[in-house]
Structures are given as C-alpha cells and as structure tokens.
C-alpha positions in Angstrom: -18.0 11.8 3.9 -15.9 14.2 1.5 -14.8 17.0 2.5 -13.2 19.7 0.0 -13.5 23.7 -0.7 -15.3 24.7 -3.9 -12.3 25.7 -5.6 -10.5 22.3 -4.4 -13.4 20.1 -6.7 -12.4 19.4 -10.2 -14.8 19.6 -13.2 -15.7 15.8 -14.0 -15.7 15.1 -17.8 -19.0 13.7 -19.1 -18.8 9.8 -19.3 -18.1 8.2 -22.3 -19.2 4.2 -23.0 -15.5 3.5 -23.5 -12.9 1.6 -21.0 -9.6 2.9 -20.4 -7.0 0.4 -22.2 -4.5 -0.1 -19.3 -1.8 -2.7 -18.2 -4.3 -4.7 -16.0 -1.2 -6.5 -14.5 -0.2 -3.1 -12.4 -1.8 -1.8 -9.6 -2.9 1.3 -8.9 -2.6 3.4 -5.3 -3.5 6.2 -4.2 -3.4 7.4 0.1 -5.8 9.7 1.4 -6.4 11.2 4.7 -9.6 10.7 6.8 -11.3 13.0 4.5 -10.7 11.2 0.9 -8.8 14.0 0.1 -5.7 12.6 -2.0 -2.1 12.8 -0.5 -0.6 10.5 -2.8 -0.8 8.8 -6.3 1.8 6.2 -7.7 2.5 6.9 -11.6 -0.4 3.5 -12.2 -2.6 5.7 -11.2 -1.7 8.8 -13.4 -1.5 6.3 -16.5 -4.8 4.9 -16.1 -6.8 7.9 -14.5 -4.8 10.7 -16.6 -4.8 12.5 -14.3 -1.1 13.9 -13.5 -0.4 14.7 -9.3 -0.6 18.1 -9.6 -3.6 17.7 -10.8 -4.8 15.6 -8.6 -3.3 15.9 -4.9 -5.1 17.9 -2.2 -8.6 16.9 -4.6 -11.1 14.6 -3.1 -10.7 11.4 -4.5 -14.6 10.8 -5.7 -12.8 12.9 -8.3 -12.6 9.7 -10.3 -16.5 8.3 -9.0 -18.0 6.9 -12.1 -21.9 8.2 -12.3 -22.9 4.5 -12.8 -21.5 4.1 -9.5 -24.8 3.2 -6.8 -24.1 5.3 -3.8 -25.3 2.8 -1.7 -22.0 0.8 -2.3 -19.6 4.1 -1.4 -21.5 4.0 1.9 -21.1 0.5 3.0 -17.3 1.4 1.9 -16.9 3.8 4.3 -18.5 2.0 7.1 -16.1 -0.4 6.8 -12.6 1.4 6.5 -14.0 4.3 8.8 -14.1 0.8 11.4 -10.5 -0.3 10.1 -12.0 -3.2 8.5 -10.5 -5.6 5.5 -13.1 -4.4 2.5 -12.6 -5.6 -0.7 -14.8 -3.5 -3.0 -15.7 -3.7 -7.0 -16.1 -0.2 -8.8 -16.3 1.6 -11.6 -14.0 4.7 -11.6 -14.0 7.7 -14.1 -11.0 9.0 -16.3 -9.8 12.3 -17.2 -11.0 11.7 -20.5 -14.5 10.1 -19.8 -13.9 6.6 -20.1 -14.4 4.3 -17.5 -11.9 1.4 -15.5 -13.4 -1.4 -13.1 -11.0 -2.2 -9.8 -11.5 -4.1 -7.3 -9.9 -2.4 -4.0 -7.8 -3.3 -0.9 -7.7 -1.3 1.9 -4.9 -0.5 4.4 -4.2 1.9 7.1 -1.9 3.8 8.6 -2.2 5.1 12.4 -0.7 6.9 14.9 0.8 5.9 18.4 -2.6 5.5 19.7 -3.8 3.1 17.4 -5.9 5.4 15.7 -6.9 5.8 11.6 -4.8 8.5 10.0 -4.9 7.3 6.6 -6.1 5.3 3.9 -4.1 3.4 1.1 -6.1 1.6 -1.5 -4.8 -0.9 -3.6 -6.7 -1.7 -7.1 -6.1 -3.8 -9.9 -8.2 -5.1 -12.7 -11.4 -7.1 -12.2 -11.9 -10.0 -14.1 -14.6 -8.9 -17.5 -16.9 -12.3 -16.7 -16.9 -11.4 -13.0 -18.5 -7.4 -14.3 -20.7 -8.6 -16.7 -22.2 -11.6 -15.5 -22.5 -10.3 -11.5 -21.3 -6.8 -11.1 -23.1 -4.8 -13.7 -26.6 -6.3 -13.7 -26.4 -5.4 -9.8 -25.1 -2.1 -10.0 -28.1 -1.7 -12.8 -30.8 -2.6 -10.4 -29.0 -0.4 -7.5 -28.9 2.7 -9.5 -32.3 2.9 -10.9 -34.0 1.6 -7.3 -32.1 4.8 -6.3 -33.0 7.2 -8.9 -36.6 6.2 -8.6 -37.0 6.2 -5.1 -33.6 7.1 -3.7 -30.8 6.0 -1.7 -32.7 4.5 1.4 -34.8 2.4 -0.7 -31.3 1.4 -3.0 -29.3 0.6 0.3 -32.5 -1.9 1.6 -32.8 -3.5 -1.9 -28.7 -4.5 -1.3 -29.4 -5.2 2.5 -32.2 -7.4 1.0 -30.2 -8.9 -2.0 -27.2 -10.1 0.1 -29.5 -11.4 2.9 -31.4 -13.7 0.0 -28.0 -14.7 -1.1 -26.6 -15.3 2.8 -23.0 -13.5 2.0 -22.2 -10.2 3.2 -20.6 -7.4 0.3 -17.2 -8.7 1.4 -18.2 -12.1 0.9 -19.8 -12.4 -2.1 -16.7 -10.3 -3.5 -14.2 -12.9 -2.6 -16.3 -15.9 -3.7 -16.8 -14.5 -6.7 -13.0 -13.9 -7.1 -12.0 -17.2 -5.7 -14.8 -19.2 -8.0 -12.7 -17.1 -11.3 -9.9 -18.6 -9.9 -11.0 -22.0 -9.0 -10.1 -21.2 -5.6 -13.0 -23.4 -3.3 -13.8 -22.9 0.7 -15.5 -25.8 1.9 -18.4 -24.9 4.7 -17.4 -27.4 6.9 -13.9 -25.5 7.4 -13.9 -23.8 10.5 -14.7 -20.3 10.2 -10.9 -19.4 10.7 -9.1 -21.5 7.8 -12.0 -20.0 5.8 -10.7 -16.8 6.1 -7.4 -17.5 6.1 -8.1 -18.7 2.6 -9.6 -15.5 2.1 -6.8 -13.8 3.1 -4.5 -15.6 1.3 -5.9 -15.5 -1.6 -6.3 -11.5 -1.9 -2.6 -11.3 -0.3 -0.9 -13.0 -3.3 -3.7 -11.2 -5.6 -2.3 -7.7 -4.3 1.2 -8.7 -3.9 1.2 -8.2 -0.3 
C-alpha cells in the first residue's frame, strides 16, 4: 500500500527496548497523500519521532513502523481510511533513535470537489500504559508470532477469530477499552445511535476536535 523510490526509503535504526520520553499531553500529526507518503509533520512529531521535516517529507510514513508491529493490524488500517472510515487504531511506532512510542490514531480526510479521498491526517496522542500492557501487547505478541510461524493470512484469521470470540470489531474494542480507562460506560440497551454518539464524543474531546 506504500509506494516510494529506493532512494526515497530511509534506513530504519535497529529497535531498542526503550520508550521515547515525550509530553504525552501533545498530539502528534502528520498528512499524507493516498500513498502514505508524508506531506506534512507538526513540530510534536519531530520531538517525539526525531526526525526533523527535511528529513522526513516526501518519505513513506511506515518510516516510523515499529517491527513489533503485526501487519495484520496495518491492513485492516488501510481498509478502513482507504473507505473514509472513522478508525481509531493502537500502535507502536519507531524513533530515529530506536526507541519505541505507543499512539492511538484518529483519522481525517481531506477531498476534492467530487467527494473523493486526497489525503490523510492522523491525529495521535499517548495511550494509556494499563491499556498496552494488560490488552495491547499480549495481542500484538500472539499476532506477530502466529505471523512469523505461519504468516500473515493465518495472523489476520487468528484477529478475525479473536474479535469474533470477543463480539467487538477492532474499532470497538479500541474505544471500550478507552472509555472503560476512563470510566466512560455505553449501556447495550442504548440505541445503536446514542452509542456512537458516545463514541464519538468521547474521542472528540480526547483529540481536541
């Protein structure tokens, strides 16, 4: 789904098992065009990523894809903002220097006259360290190695399989788990549309929209 020139790719540092120290109240954008290729950074993202813009624009941005990362989760990704869809995703991303930052991501879009998808502008800010350890990780665990045994096909059924057994869909069990660290409750006999305006709500005021 990335799309970038040999020379455009820049050499990933080898992971390190440390986390960035950053100001987890900020947020962190970046816009990209249909490609992933990165148009524009705000200086969040230089601070936490280290990675200045001239370094960075006209790169793809799996630049910052963190190894640990399943690729089974980057694919439902772009199924969904491909479609225009809200997606609220959970990921570990990769510094300049090797250590690693967890953000959970807001999508939006820009389009043209037509109504069509000509850009993507992500919003992340810090994830909650029970929410990754207790939920996030141990899943992300399982992905990867189903996936490195026996390879992404058999990694993207086990999440199909996993989310079916626990009757959310990725989205879903992303904002629950959100909403429950925040105390935040939708009842299931709400109508399906207050539910998500709750939903939306909630990750409105979260990313200061």
């Amino acid at each position: 789904n990335i799309v970038a020139q040999e020379n455009d790719i820049i050499q990933k540092p080898n992971a390190i098992d440390k986390e960035v120290i950053w100001d987890e109240t900020q947020t962190i954008m970046s816009k990209t065009d249909l490609f992933g290729t990165i148009e524009y950074i705000n200086d969040v993202f230089t601070d936490v990523s280290g990675y200045e813009d001239a370094e960075i624009v006209n790169k793809p941005h799996n630049t910052i894809r963190h190894p640990d990362m399943p690729k089974a989760i980057f694919k439902l990704l772009w199924v969904n903002i491909k479609a225009g869809n809200q997606f609220h995703g959970i990921i570990k991303n990769l510094a300049k220097s090797g250590r690693y930052y967890w953000a959970i991501t807001n999508f939006e879009y820009t389009k043209d006259a037509k109504g069509n998808i000509t850009n993507y502008i992500a919003k992340r800010k810090a994830v909650p360290q029970e929410i990754i350890t207790n939920h996030i990780e141990p899943l992300y665990k399982k992905i990867l190695s189903i996936e490195q045994a026996s390879g992404e096909v058999a990694a993207e059924k086990y999440l199909v399989g996993y989310l079916e057994d626990i009757g959310f869909t990725y989205v879903d069990y992303i904002t629950k788990l959100m909403m429950d660290h925040e105390k935040l409750s939708v009842v299931e006999t709400e109508s399906a549309e207050v539910q998500n305006k709750k939903k939306s709500g909630f990750f409105s005021r979260f990313f200061g929209n």
